[in-house]
N, C-alpha and C positions, 0 to 999 in steps of 0.2 A: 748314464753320462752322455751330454752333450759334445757330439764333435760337430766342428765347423770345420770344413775342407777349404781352403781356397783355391781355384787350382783353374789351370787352361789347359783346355781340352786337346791342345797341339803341343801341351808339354809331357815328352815322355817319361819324367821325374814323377809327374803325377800319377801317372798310369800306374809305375812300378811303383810308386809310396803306397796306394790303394793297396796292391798286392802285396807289401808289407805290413801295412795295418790289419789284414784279416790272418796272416799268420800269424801275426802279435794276439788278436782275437781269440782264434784257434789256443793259443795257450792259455789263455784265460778264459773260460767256458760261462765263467758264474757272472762274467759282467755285461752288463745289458750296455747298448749304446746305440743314442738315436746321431745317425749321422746328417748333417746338410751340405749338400754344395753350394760353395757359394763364390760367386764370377768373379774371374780376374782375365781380365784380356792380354795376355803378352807384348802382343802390337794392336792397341786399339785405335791408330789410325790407320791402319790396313786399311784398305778400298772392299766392298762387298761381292767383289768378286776374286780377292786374294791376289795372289802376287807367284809369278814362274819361281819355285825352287831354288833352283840352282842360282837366277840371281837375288833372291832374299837371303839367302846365306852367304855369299860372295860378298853383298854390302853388307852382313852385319857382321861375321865373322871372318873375313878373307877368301883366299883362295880354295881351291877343293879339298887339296891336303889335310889344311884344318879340317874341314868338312867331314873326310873321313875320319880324320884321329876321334873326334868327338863321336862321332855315330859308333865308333868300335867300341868305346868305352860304354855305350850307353847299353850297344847291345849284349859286349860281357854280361852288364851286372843284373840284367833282364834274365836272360840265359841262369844265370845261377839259382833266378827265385822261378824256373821256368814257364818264362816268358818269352816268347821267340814272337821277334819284331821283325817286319819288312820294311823298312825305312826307303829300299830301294825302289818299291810302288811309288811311294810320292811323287808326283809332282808338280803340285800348286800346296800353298799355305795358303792356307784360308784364311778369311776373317772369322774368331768364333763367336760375334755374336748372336747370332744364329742358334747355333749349337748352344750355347749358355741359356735363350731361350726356349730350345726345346726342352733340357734338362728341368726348368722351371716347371712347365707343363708337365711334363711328366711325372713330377713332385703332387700334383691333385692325384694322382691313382697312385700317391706310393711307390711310385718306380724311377724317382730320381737317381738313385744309385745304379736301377738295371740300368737307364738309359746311360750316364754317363758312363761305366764301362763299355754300353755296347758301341758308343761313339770313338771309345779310346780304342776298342778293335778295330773298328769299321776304319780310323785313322791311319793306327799304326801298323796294323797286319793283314789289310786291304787294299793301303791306299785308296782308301774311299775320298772325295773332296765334302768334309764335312760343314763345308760352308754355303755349299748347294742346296735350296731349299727341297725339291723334288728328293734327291736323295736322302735330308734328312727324314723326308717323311716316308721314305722308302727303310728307313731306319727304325723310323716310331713304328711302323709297320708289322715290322719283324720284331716287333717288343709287346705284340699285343696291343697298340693302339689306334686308334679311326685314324687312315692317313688322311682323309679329306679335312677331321677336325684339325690336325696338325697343318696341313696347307695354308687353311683358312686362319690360324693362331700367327702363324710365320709369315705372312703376307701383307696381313695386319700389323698395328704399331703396339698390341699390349705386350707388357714386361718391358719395351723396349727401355725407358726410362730406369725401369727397374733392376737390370743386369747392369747399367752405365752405372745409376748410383751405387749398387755395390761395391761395384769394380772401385771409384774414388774412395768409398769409404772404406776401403781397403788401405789404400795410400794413405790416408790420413790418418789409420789407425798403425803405419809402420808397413805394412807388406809389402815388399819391393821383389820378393820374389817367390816363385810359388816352387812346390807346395808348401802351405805354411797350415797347421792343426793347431786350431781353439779349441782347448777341455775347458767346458762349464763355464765358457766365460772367462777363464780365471788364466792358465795358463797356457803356453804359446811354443808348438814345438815346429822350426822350420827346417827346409833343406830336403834332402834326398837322404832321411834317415834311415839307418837299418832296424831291423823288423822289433831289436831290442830295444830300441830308444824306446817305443811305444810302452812297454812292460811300465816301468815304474809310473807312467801318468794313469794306466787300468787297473793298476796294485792301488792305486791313490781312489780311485771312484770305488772300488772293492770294500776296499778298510772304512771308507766317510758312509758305506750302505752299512754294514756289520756296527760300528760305532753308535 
């Protein structure tokens, strides 16, 4: 089975849906599944070198309050699927083109999935700035990859077109918000599901192999 992910690497719904998807996995053993990430930029007019924290949340969200209320929900329900998240590292938001690019790269060795988890650590339970090219290649680094090929990849303009036209054809095909999972092309499960939602769309690729 085909999954497509669409997902931004500064969203921590994506991180924990990833970690509900392989426990939905975990329960189903017999079903194969090629996964792909595929770019969605949250804020894709971010500037490349991201934006202070504290006020990208103030103007999108309000006050700190809010701020908090949101981050304690987020980290409950991390915490339950254990995930313990540092949200309090942060601080700058990035832009994640960047990181959308790397992800790509790292897709020629098969390691899209290692890399994007290990961006969603290096994010969330680092406070790494994953928008920073040196760090990200300090990232590919620690993934097994040539950091100077990664330098030279991220410095450079390839993918760039290519993570942008995702991203739109994202919009255009309805995604307004991530994470959003394409099975087969066919169906479309969005939002910050729990690890059950996934069951019946891998009972559905299970039964159409057996069939």
């Amino acid at each position: 089975m085909l999954i497509e992910i669409y997902s931004d690497l500064i969203c921590p719904w994506c991180f924990l849906g990833k970690v509900r998807l392989d426990r939905a996995l975990a329960e189903r053993p017999g079903v194969r599944v090629d996964i792909r990430w595929m770019p969605f930029q949250l804020n894709p007019d971010l500037p490349a070198e991201g934006m202070d924290r504290d006020l990208y949340f103030t103007a999108k969200f309000g006050g700190p309050e809010r701020v908090r209320q949101m981050n304690a929900v987020v980290e409950q329900a991390a915490s339950r699927e254990g995930l313990f998240l540092r949200l309090d590292l942060i601080r700058r938001i990035p832009s994640t083109l960047q990181a959308h690019r790397l992800v790509r790269f790292a897709e020629r060795w098969g390691k899209a999935t290692d890399m994007a988890m290990a961006l969603f650590r290096a994010y969330f339970q680092q406070g790494r700035d994953i928008g920073d090219i040196p760090i990200l290649a300090r990232i590919a680094a620690e993934q097994g990859l040539d950091p100077a090929a990664v330098l030279d990849h991220l410095e450079g303009q390839a993918d760039m077109a290519a993570v942008r036209g995702s991203d739109a054809q994202a919009r255009q095909l309805g995604v307004q918000a991530v994470p959003c999972y394409i099975f087969d092309r066919r169906y479309a499960l969005a939002g910050a599901q729990e690890h059950t939602a996934f069951l019946p769309m891998l009972d559905l690729a299970r039964d159409e192999l057996v069939g």
